[in-house]
C-alpha positions in Angstrom: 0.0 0.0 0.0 0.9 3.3 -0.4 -0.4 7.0 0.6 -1.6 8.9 -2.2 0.9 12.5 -2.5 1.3 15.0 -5.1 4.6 15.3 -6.5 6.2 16.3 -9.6 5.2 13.9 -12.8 6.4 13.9 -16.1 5.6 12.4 -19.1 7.9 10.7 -21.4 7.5 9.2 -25.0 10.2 6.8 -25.6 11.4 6.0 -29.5 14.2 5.1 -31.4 14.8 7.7 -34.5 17.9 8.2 -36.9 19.8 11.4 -37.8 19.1 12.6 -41.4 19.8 15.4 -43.3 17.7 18.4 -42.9 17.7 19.1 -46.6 19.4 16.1 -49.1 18.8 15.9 -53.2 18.8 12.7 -55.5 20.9 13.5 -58.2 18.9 12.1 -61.9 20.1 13.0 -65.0 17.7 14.8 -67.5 18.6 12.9 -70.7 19.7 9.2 -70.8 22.7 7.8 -72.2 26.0 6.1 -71.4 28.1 7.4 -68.1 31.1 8.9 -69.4 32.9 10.3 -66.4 32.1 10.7 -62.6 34.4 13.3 -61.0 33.0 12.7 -57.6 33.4 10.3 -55.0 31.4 9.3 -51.7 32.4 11.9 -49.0 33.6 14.4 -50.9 31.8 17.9 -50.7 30.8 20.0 -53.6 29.5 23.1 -54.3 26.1 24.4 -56.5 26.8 24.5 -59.6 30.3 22.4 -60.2 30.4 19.1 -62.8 30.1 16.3 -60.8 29.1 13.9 -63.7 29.4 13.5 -67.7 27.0 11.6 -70.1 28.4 10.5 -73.5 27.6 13.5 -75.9 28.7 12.4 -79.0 24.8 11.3 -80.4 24.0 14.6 -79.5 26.7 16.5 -80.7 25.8 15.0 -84.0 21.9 16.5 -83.5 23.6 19.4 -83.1 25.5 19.7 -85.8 22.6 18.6 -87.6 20.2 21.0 -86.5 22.7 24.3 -87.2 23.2 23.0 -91.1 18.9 22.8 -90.9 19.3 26.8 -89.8 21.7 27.5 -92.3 19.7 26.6 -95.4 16.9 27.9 -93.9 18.4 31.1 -93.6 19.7 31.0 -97.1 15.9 30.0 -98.2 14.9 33.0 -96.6 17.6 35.5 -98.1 16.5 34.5 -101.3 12.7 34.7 -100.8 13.3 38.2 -99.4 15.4 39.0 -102.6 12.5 37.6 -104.9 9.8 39.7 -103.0 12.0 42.8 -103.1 12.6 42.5 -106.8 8.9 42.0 -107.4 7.8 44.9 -105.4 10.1 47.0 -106.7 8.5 46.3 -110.2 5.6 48.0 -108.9 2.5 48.1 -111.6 4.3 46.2 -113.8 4.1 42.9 -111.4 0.9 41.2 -111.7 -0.7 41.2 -108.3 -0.5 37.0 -108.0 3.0 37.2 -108.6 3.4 39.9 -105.9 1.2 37.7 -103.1 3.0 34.8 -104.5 6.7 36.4 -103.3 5.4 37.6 -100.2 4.1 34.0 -98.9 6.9 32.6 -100.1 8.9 34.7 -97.8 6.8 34.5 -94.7 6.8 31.0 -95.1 10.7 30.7 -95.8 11.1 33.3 -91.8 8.5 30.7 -90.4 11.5 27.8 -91.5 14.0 30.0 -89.8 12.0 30.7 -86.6 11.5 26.7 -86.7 15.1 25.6 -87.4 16.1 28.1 -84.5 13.9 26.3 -82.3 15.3 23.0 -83.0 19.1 24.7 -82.4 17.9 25.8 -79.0 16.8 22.6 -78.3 19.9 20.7 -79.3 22.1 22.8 -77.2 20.0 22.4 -74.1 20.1 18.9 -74.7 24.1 19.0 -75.0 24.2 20.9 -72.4 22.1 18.3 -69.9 24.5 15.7 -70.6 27.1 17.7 -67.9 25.3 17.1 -64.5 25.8 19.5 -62.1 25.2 19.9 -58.2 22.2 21.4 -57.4 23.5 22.6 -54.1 26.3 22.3 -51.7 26.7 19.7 -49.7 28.4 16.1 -48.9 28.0 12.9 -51.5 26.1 10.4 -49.0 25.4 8.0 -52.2 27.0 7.1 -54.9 25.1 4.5 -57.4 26.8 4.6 -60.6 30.1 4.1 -62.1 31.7 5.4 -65.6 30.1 3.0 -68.7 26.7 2.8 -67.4 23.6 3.2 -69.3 21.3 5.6 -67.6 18.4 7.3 -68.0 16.2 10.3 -66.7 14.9 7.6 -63.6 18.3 6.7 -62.2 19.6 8.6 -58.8 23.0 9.1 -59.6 23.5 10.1 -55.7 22.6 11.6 -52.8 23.7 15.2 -52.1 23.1 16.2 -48.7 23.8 19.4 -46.4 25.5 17.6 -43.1 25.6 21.5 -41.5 22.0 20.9 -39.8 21.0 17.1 -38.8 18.1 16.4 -37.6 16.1 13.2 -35.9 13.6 11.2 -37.9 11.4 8.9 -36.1 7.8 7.6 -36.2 5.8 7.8 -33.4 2.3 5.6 -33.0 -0.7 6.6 -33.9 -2.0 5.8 -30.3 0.1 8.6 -29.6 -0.3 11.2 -32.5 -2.4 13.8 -30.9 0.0 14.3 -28.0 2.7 14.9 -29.9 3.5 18.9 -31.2 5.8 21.1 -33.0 8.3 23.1 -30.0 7.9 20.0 -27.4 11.5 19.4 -25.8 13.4 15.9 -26.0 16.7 14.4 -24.8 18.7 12.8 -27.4 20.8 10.1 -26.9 23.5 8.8 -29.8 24.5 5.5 -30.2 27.7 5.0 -28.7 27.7 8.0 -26.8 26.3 8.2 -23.1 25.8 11.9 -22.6 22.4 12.6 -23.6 21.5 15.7 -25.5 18.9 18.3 -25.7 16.6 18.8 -28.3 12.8 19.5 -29.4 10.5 18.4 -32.1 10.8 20.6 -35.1 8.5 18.8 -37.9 5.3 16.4 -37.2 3.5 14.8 -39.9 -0.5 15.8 -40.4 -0.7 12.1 -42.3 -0.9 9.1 -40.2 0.3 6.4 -42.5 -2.3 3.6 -43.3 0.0 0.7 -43.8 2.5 1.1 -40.5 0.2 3.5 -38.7 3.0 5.8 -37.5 3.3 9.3 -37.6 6.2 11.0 -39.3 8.2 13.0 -36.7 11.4 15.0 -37.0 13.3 16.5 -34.1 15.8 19.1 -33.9 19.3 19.2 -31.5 19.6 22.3 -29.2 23.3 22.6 -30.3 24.6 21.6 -33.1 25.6 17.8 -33.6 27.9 16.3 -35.8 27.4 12.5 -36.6 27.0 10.3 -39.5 23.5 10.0 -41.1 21.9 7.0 -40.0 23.2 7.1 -36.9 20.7 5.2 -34.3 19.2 8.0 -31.8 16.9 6.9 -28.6 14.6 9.5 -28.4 12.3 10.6 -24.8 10.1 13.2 -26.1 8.7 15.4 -23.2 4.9 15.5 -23.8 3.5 16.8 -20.6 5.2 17.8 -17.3 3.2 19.1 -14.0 5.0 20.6 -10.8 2.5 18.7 -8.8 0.4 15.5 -9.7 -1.4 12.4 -8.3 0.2 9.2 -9.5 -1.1 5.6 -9.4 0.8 1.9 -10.3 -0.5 0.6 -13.4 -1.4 -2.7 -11.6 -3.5 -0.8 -8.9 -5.4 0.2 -11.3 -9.1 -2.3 -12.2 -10.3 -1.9 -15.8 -13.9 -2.6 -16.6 -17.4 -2.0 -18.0 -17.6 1.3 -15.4 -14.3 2.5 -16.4 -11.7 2.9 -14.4 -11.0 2.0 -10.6 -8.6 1.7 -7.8 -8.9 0.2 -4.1 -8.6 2.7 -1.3 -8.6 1.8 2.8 -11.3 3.0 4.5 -12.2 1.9 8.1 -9.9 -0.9 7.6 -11.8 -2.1 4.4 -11.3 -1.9 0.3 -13.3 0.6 -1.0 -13.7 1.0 -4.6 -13.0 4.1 -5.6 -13.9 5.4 -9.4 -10.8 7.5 -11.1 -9.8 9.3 -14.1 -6.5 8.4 -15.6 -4.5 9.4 -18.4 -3.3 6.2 -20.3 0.3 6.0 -21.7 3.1 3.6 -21.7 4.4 3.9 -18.5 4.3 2.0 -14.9 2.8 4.8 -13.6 0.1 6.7 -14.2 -1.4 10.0 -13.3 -4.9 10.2 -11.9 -6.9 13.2 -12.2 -9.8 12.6 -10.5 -11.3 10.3 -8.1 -7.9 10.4 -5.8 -6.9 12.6 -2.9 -3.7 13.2 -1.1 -3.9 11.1 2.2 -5.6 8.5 0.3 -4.5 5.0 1.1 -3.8 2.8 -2.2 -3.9 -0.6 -2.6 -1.0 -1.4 -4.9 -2.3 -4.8 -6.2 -6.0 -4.6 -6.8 -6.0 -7.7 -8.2 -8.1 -10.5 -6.3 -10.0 -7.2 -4.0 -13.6 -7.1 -3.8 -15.3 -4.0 -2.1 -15.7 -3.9 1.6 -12.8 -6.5 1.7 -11.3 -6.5 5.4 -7.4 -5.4 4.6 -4.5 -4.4 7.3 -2.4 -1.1 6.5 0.8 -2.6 7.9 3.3 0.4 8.9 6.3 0.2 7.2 
């Protein structure tokens, strides 16, 4: 038995999580070809904008090549349409006006082929120009999939890019659990391998309960910054309520039923039944909000204890 007291409670969500990147890209290639050169390697960092990859060019060097000579005789097409329409206009009323109309469509028709073959050029470049990757932002290569000689195409991730300046802590949490948890609630980290725990709070928390696991997506900040390797394994106590002063009960005191719940006080030296309120969570101990009273005596075992039982409060 013990005497019912207030005292300070709080309470603690317990998960594992992993450290991640805050922000991380999969490198894909907008064309497809064969891998001619990769100048990075896992580890190294990179900066926006610098070549970290090559694709074979030379099929579309040839398009190229082959769109610029489509330009070419387009433009000459055109130079001599607009000499044939200049010559007949400057005949004036001695033109016949079919001839005339006949000059000028063929013009416009010859600066649509220009406008056209331009097109085509632009496109052929930007597609010469897709075949050098570049890094979309700076950061660390955390993945590396490919090697030189390989036949891509736009679906392949190349690698992962990832800024290891701010980590963070994913983690699911149940959905039993999902409307305790909030954005701003503190946490002590713990690393794996590492015995000092470390502050933190949740930064990110999912408005999706997934249907297949039924966990909630959660991501949690570190106070100060941390450096580790992603994937590291994190144990996670998330702070979700704490009270200066709160009445506490042992699971196993506690009677579940059709009437809800129920613990066993002393009274007069028998059991009385006494309804209570609890809030449920995965602890050993839970707090009671109503139906207890400081000075109450508890009976820690309610199994087995029927109501106006005869019991002994033994001092201790």
């Amino acid at each position: 038995m013990e005497t019912a007291a207030l005292a300070p409670v709080t309470r603690v969500l317990a998960v594992n999580g992993r450290i991640a990147a805050a922000h991380s890209v999969d490198v894909r290639a907008l064309v497809g070809g064969s891998l001619a050169d990769v100048s990075v390697a896992e580890g190294d960092n990179v900066q926006a904008g610098v070549d970290i990859a090559r694709i074979d060019a030379g099929t579309q060097q040839a398009v190229l090549r082959q769109a610029v000579a489509g330009l070419d005789a387009a433009l000459v097409a055109a130079a001599q349409a607009k000499d044939s329409f200049a010559r007949a206009e400057a005949l004036g009323a001695n033109v016949a006006r079919t001839a005339l109309d006949t000059a000028a469509r063929a013009l416009q028709s010859a600066e649509q082929e220009v406008a056209r073959a331009t097109a085509v050029v632009d496109q052929a470049q930007v597609q010469l120009e897709y075949s050098t990757i570049r890094a979309p932002m700076t950061g660390t290569v955390l993945d590396l999939n490919v090697d030189p000689g390989q036949s891509i195409d736009s679906s392949t991730v190349l690698m992962t890019i990832a800024d290891l300046g701010q980590l963070v802590v994913e983690t699911d949490v149940d959905e039993a659990y999902a409307t305790q948890i909030r954005v701003g609630l503190p946490a002590v980290l713990q690393l794996a391998g590492e015995t000092i725990p470390r502050d933190g709070r949740v930064s990110y928390v999912s408005q999706r309960v997934d249907a297949a696991t039924g966990g909630l997506a959660v991501e949690l900040l570190f106070d100060a910054p941390v450096s580790a390797p992603v994937g590291l394994t994190v144990t996670i106590n998330i702070i979700v309520d704490s009270r200066d002063a709160a009445l506490t009960a042992p699971r196993a005191a506690i009677q579940t039923g059709d009437g809800g719940d129920a613990v066993f006080v002393v009274s007069d030296g028998k059991a009385q039944r006494r309804p209570v309120s609890v809030i449920e969570w995965p602890a050993a101990r839970l707090v009671v909000t109503e139906g207890l009273t400081p000075g109450d005596v508890l009976i820690l075992d309610a199994s087995g204890i029927t109501e106006g039982q005869a019991v002994r409060v033994e001092a201790p």
